[in-house]
Jmol script that loads the backbone (N, CA, C; Angstrom):
load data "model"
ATOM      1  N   UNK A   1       0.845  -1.167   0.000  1.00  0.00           N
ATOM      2  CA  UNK A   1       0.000   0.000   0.000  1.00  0.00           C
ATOM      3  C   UNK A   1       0.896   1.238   0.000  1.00  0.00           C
ATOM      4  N   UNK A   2       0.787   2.613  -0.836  1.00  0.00           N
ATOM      5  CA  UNK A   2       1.569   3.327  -0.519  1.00  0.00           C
ATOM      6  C   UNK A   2       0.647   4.832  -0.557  1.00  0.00           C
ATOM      7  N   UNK A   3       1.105   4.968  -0.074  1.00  0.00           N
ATOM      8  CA  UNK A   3       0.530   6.494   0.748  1.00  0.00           C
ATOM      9  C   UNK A   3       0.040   7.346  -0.739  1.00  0.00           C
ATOM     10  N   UNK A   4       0.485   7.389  -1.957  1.00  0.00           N
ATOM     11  CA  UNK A   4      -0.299   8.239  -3.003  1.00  0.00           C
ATOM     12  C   UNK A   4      -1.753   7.559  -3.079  1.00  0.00           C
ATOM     13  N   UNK A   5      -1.964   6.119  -3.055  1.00  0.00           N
ATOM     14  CA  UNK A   5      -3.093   5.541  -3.703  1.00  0.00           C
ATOM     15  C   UNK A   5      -3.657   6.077  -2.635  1.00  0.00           C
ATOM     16  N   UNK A   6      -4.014   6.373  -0.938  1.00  0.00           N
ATOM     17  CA  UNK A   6      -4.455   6.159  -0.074  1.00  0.00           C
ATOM     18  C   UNK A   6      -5.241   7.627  -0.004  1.00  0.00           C
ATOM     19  N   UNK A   7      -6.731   7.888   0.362  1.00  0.00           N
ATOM     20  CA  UNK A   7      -7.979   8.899   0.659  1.00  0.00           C
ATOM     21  C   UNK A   7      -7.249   9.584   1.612  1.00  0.00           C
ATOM     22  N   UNK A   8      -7.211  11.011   2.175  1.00  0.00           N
ATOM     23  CA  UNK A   8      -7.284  11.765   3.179  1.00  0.00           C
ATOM     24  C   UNK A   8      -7.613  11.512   4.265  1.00  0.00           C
ATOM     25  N   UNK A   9      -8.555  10.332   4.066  1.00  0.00           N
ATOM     26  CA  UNK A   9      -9.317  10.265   5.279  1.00  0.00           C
ATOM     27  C   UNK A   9      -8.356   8.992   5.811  1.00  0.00           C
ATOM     28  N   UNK A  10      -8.030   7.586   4.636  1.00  0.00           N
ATOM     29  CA  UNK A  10      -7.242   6.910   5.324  1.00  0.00           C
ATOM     30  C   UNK A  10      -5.859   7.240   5.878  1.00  0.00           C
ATOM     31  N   UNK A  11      -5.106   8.395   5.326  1.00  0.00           N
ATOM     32  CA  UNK A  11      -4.004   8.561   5.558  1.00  0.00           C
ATOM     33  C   UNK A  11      -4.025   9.433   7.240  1.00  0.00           C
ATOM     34  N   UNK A  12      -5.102   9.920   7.309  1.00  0.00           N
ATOM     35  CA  UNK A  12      -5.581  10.504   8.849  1.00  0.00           C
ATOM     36  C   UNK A  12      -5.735   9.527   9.835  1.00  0.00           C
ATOM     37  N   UNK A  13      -6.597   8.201   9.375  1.00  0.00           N
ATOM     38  CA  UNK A  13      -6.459   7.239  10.099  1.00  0.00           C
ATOM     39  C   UNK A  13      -5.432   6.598  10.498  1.00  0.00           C
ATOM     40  N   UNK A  14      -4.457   6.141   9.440  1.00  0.00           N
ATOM     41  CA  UNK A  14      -3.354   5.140   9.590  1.00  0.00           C
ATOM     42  C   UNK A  14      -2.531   6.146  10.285  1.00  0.00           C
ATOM     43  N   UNK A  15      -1.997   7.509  10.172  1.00  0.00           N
ATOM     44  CA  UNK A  15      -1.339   8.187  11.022  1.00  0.00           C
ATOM     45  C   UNK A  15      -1.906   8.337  12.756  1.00  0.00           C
ATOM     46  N   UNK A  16      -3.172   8.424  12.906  1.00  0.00           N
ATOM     47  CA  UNK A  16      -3.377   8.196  14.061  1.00  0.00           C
ATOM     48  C   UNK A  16      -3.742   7.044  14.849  1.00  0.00           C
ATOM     49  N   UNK A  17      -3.339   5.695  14.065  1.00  0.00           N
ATOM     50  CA  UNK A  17      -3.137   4.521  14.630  1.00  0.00           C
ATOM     51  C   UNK A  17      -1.810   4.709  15.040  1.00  0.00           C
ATOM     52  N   UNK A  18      -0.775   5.203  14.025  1.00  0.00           N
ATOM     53  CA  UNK A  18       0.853   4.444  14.188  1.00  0.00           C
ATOM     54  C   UNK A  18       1.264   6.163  15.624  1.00  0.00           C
ATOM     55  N   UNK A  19       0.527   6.632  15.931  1.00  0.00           N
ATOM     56  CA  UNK A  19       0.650   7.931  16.622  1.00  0.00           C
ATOM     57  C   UNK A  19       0.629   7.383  18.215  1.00  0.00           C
ATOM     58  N   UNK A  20      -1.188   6.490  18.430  1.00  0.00           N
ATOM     59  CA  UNK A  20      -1.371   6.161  19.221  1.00  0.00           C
ATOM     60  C   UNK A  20      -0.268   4.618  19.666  1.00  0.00           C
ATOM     61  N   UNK A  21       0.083   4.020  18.758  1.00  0.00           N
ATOM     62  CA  UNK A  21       0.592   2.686  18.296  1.00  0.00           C
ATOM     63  C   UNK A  21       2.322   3.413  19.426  1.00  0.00           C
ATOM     64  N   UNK A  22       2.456   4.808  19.306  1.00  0.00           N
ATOM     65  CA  UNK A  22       3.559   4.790  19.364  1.00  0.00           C
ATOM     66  C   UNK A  22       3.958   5.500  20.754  1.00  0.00           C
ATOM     67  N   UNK A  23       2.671   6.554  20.807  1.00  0.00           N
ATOM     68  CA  UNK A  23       2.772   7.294  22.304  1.00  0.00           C
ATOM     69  C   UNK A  23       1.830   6.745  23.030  1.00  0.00           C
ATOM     70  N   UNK A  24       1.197   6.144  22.666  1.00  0.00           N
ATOM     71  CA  UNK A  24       0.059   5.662  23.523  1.00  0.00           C
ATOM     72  C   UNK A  24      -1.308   6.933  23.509  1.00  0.00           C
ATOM     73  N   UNK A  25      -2.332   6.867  24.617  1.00  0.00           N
ATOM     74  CA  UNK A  25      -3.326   7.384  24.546  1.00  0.00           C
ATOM     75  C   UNK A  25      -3.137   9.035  24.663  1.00  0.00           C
ATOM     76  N   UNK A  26      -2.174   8.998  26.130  1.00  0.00           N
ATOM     77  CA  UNK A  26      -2.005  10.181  26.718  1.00  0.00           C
ATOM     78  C   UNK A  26      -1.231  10.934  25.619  1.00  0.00           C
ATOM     79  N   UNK A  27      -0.040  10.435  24.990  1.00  0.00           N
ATOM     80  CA  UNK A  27       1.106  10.747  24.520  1.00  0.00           C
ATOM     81  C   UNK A  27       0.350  11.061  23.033  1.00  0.00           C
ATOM     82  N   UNK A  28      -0.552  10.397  22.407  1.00  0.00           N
ATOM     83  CA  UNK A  28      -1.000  10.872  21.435  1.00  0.00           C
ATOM     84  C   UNK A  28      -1.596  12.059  21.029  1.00  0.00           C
ATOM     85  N   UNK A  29      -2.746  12.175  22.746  1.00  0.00           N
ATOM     86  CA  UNK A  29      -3.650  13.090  22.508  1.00  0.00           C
ATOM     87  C   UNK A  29      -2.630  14.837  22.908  1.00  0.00           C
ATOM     88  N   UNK A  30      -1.697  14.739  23.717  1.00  0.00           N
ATOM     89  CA  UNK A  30      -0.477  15.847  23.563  1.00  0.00           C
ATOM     90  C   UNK A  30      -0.203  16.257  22.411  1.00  0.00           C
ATOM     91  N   UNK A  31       0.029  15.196  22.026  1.00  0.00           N
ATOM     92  CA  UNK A  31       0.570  15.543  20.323  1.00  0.00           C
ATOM     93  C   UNK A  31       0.198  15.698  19.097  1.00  0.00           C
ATOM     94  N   UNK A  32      -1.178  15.698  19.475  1.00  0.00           N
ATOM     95  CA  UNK A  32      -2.299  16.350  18.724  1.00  0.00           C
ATOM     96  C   UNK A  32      -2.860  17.811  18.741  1.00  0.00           C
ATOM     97  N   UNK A  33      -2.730  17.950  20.127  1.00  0.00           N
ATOM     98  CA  UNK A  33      -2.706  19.307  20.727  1.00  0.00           C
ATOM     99  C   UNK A  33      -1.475  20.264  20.840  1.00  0.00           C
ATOM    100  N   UNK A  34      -0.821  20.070  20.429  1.00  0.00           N
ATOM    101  CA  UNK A  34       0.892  20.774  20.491  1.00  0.00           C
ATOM    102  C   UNK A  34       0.556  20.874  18.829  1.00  0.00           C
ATOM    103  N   UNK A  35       0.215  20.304  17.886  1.00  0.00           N
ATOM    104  CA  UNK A  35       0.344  20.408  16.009  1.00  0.00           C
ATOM    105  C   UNK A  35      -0.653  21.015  15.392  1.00  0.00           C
ATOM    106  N   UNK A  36      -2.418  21.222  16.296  1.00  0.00           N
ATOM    107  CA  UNK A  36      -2.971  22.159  15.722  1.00  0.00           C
ATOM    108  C   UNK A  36      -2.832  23.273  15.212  1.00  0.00           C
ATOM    109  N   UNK A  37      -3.427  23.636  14.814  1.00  0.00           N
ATOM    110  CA  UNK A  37      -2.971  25.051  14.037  1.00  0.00           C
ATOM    111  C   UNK A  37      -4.320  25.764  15.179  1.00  0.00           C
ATOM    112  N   UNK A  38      -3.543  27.075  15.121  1.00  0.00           N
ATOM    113  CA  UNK A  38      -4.512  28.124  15.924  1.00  0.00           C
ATOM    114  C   UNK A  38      -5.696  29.035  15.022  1.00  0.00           C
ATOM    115  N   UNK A  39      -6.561  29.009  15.354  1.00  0.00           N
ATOM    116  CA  UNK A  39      -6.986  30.301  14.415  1.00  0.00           C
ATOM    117  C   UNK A  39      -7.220  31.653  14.885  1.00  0.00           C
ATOM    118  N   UNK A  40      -7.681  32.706  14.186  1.00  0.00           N
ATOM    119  CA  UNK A  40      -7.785  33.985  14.145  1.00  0.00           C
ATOM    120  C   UNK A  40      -6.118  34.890  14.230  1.00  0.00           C
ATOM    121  N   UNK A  41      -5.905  36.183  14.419  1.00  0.00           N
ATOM    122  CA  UNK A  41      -4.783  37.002  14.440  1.00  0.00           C
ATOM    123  C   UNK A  41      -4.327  37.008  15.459  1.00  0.00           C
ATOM    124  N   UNK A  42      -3.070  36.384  15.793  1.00  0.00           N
ATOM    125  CA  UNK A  42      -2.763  36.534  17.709  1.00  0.00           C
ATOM    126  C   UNK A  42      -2.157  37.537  17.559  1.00  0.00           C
ATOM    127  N   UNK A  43      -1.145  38.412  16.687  1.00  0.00           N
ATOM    128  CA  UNK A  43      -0.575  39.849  16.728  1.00  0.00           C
ATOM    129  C   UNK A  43      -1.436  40.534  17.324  1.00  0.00           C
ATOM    130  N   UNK A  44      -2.944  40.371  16.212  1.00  0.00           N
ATOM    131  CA  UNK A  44      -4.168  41.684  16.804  1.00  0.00           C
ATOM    132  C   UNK A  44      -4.505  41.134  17.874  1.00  0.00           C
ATOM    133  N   UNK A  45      -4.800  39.855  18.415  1.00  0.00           N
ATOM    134  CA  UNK A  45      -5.199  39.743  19.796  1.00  0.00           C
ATOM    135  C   UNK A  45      -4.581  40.158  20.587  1.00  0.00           C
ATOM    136  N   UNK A  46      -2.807  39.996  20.553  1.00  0.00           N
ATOM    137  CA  UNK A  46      -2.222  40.531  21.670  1.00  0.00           C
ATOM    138  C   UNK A  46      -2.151  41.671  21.660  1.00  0.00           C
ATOM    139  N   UNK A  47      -2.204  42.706  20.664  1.00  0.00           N
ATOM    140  CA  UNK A  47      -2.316  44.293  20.939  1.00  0.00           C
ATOM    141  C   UNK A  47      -2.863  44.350  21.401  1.00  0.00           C
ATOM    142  N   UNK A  48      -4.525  43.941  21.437  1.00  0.00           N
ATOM    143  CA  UNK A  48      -5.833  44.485  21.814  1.00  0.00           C
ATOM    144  C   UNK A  48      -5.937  43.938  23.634  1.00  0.00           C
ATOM    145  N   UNK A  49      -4.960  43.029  23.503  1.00  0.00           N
ATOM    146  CA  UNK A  49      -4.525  42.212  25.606  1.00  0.00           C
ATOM    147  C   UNK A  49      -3.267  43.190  26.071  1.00  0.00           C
ATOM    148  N   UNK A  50      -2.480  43.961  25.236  1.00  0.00           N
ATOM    149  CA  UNK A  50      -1.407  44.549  26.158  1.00  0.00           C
ATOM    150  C   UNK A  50      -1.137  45.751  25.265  1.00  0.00           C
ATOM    151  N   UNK A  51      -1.782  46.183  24.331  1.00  0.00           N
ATOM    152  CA  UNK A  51      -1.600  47.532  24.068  1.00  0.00           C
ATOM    153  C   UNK A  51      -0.156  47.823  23.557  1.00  0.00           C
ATOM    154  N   UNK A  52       0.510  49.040  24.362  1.00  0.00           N
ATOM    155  CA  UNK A  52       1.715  49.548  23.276  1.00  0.00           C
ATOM    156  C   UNK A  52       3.258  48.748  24.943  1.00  0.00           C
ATOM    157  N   UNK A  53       2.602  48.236  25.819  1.00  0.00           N
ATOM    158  CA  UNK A  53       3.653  47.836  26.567  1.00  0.00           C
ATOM    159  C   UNK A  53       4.918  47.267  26.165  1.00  0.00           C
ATOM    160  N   UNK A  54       6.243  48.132  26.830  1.00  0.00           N
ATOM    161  CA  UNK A  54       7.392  47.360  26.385  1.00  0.00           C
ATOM    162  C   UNK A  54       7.673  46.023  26.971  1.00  0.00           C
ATOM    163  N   UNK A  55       8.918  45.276  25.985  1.00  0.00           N
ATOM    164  CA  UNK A  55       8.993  44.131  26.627  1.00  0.00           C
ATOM    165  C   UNK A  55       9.071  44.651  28.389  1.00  0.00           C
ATOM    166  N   UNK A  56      10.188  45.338  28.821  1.00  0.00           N
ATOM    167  CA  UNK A  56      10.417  45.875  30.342  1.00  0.00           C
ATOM    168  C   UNK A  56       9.276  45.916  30.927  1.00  0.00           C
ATOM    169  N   UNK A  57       7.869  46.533  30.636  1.00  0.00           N
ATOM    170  CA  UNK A  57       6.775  46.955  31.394  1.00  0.00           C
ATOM    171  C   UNK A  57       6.422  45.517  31.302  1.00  0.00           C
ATOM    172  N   UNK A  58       6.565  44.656  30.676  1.00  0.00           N
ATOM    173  CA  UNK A  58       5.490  43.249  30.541  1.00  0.00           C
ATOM    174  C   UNK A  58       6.260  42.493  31.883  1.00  0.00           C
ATOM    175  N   UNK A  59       7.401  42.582  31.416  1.00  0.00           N
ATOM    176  CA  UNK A  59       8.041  41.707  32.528  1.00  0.00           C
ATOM    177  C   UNK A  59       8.161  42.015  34.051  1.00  0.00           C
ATOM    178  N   UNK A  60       8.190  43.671  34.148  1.00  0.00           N
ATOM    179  CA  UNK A  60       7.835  43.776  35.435  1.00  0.00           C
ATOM    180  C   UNK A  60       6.262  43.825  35.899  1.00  0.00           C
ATOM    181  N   UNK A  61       5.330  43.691  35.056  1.00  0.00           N
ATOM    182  CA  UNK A  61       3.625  43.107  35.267  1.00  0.00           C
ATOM    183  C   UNK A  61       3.789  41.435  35.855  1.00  0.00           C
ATOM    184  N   UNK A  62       4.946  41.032  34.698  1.00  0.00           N
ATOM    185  CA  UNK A  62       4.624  39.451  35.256  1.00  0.00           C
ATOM    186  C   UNK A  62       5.034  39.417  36.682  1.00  0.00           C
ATOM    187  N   UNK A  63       6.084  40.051  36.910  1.00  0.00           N
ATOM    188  CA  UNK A  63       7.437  39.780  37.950  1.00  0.00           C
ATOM    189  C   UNK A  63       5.893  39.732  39.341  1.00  0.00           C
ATOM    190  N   UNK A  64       5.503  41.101  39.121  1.00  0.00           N
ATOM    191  CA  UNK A  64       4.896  41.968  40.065  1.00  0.00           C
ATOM    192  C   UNK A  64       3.284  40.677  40.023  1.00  0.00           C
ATOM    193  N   UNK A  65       2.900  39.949  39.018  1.00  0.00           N
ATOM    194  CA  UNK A  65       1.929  39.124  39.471  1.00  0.00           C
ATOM    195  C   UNK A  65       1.817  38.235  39.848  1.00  0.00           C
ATOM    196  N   UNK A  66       3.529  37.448  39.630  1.00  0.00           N
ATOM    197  CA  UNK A  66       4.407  36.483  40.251  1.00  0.00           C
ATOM    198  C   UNK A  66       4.147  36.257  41.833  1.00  0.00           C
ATOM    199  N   UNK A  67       4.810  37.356  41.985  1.00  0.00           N
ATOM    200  CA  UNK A  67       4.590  38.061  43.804  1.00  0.00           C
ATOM    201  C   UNK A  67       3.699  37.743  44.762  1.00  0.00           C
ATOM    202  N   UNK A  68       2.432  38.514  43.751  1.00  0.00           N
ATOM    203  CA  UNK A  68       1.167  38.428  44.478  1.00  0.00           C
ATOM    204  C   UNK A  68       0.489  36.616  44.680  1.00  0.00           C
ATOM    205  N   UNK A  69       1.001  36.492  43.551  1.00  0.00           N
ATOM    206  CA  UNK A  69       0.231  34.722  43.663  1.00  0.00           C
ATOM    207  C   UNK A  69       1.287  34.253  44.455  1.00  0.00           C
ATOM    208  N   UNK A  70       2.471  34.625  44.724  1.00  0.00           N
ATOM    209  CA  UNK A  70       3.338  34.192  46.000  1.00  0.00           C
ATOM    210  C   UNK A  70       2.586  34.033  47.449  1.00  0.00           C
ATOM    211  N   UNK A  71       2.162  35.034  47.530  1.00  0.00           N
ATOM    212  CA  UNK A  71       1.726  35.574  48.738  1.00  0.00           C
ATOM    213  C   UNK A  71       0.319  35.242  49.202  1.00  0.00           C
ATOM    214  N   UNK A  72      -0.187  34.523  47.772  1.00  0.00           N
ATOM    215  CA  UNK A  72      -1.541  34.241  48.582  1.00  0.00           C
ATOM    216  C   UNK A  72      -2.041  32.738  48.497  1.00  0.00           C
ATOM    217  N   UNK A  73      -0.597  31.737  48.114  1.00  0.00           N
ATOM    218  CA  UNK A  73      -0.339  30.730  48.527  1.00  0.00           C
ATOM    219  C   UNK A  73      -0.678  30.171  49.637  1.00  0.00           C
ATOM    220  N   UNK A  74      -1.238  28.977  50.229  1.00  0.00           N
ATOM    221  CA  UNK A  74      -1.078  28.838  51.870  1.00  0.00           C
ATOM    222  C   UNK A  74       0.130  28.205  52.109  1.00  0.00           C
ATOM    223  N   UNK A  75       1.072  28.577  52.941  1.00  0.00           N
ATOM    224  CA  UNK A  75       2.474  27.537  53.406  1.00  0.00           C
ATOM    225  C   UNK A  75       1.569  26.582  53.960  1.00  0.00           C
ATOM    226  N   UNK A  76       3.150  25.169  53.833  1.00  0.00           N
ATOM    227  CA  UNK A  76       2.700  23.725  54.145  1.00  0.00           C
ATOM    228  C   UNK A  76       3.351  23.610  55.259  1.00  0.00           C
TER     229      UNK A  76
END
end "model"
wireframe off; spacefill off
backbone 0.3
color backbone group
């Protein structure tokens, strides 16, 4: 059998036999989710989530939200 003669649909199948065949269930379904493709504009999404911020201002937002979820941790 070679992969030109083979439908879209079988070549989807037989790849996600030899996928699961190879990572197993967990390991498959990762790696299905890591190869999607995303849709819509993430450039325009992220303008429209952080505006004109420099890298510097982003990182001291994270640093500074870092902190707070520090702090409202319960110690063990």
């Amino acid at each position: 059998m070679k992969a030109r003669d083979l439908t879209d649909a079988e070549i989807r199948a037989l790849g996600w036999e030899a996928v699961l065949d190879r990572l197993g269930a967990d390991g498959a379904l990762r790696f299905v989710i890591q190869t999607q493709r995303g849709h819509g504009d993430y450039s325009e999404r992220r303008h429209i989530a952080l505006g004109h911020l420099s890298v510097s201002e982003l990182v001291t937002r994270m640093r500074a939200t870092r902190r707070g979820a520090a702090r409202r941790r319960p110690r063990r």
